[in-house]
C-alpha positions as CSV (number, residue, x, y, z in Angstrom):
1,X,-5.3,-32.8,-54.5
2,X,-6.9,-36.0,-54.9
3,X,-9.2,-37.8,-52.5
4,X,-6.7,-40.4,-52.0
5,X,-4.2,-38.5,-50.7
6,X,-6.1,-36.6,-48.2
7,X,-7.7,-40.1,-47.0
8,X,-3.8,-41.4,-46.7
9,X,-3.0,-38.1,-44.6
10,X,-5.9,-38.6,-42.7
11,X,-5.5,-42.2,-42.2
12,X,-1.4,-41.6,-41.0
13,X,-2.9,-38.3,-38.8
14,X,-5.7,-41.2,-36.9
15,X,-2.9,-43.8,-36.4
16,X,-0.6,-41.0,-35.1
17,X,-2.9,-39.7,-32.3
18,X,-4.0,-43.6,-31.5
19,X,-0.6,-44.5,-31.3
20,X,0.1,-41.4,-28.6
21,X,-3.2,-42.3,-26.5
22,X,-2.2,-45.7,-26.1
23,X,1.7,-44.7,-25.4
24,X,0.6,-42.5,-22.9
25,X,-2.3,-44.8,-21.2
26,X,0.7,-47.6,-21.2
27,X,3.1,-45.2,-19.6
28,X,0.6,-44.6,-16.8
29,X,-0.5,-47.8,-15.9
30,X,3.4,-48.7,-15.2
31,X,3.7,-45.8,-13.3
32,X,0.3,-46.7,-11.4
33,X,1.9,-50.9,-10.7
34,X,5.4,-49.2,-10.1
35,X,3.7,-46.9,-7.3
36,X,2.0,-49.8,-5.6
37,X,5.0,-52.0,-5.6
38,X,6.8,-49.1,-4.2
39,X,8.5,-48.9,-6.5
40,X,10.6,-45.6,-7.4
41,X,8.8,-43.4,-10.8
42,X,11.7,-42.1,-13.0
43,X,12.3,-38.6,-12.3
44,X,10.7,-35.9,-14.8
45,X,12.5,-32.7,-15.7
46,X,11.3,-29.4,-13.9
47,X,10.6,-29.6,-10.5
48,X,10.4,-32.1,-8.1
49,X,6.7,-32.5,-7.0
50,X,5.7,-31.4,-3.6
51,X,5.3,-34.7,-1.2
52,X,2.3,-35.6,0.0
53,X,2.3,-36.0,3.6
54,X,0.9,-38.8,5.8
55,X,-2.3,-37.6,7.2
56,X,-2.2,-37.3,10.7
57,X,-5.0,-36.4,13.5
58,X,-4.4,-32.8,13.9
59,X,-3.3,-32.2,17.9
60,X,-4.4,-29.2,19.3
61,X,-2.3,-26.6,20.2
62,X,-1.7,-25.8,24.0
63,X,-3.6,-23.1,25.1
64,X,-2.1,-20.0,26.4
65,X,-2.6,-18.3,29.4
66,X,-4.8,-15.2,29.4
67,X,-3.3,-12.7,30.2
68,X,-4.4,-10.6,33.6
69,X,-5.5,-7.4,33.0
70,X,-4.1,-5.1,35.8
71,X,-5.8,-2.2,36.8
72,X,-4.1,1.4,37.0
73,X,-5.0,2.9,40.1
74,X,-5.5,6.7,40.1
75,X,-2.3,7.2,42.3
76,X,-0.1,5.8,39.3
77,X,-2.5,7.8,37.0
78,X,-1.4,10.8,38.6
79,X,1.9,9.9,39.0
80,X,2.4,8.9,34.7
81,X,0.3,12.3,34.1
82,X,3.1,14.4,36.4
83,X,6.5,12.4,34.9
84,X,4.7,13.1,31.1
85,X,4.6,17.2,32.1
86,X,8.3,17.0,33.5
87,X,9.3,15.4,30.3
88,X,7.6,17.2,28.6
89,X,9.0,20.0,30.3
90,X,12.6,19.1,29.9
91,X,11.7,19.2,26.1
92,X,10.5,22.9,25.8
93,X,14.3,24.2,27.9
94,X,17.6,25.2,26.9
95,X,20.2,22.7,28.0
96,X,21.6,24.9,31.0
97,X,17.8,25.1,32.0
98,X,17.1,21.6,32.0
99,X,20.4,21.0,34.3
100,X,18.3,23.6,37.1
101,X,15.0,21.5,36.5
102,X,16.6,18.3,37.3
103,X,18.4,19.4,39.9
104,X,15.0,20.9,41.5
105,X,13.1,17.8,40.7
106,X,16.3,15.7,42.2
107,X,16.0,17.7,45.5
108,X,12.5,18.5,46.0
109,X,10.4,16.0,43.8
110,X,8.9,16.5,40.1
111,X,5.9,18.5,40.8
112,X,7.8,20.8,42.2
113,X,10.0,20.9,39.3
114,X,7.1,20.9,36.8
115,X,5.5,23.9,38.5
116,X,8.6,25.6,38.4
117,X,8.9,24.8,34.5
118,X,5.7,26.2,34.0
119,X,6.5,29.3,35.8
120,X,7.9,32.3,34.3
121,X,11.3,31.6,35.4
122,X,12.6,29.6,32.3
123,X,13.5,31.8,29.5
124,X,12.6,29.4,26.4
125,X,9.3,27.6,28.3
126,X,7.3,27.2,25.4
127,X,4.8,25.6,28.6
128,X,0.5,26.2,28.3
């Protein structure tokens, strides 16, 4: 190749890219005036840009109410430990002897039933 033609390629490759920078400079500073006007851009393909949002003070949230811790006495202690055994109780039985546990625990209370479930009186107690 000659030197001529690569300066005429060169020459046509500088006028190309000039031609692009100042396109695109030109194209910005419309959309720059057309955004101060307010002015609507012309939509691009793809997706829509996310909006950006007036900025406001930022209000603090309400604060909640603490919660009140409430204490477990030891008389509901004991009684959640017993109604955990009679469940647990009920568990370990056959079905016709969990009908006599609750009908013990129905008539005389659930530690009576639970002592009786851990007595020797059940045939499947599978009680410590």
């Amino acid at each position: 190749m000659s030197d001529l033609n690569i300066a005429a390629i060169i020459d046509t490759f500088v006028n190309q890219i000039t031609a692009a920078v100042e396109s695109a400079a030109a194209q910005h500073l419309q959309a720059a005036i057309a955004g101060a006007f307010g002015t609507p851009q012309k939509g691009r393909p793809g997706r829509p840009a996310k909006q950006a949002a007036a900025p406001v003070a930022p209000v603090a949230a309400p604060k909640a109410a603490a919660k009140k811790v409430r204490r477990v006495t030891p008389k509901v202690m004991r009684a959640r430990k017993l109604q955990g055994q009679y469940l647990g109780a009920l568990r370990a039985l056959s079905a016709a002897d969990k009908a006599k546990l609750k009908a013990v625990a129905k008539e005389k209370g659930v530690a009576a039933a639970v002592k009786m479930a851990k007595g020797t009186g059940f045939r499947y107690s599978r009680l410590p």
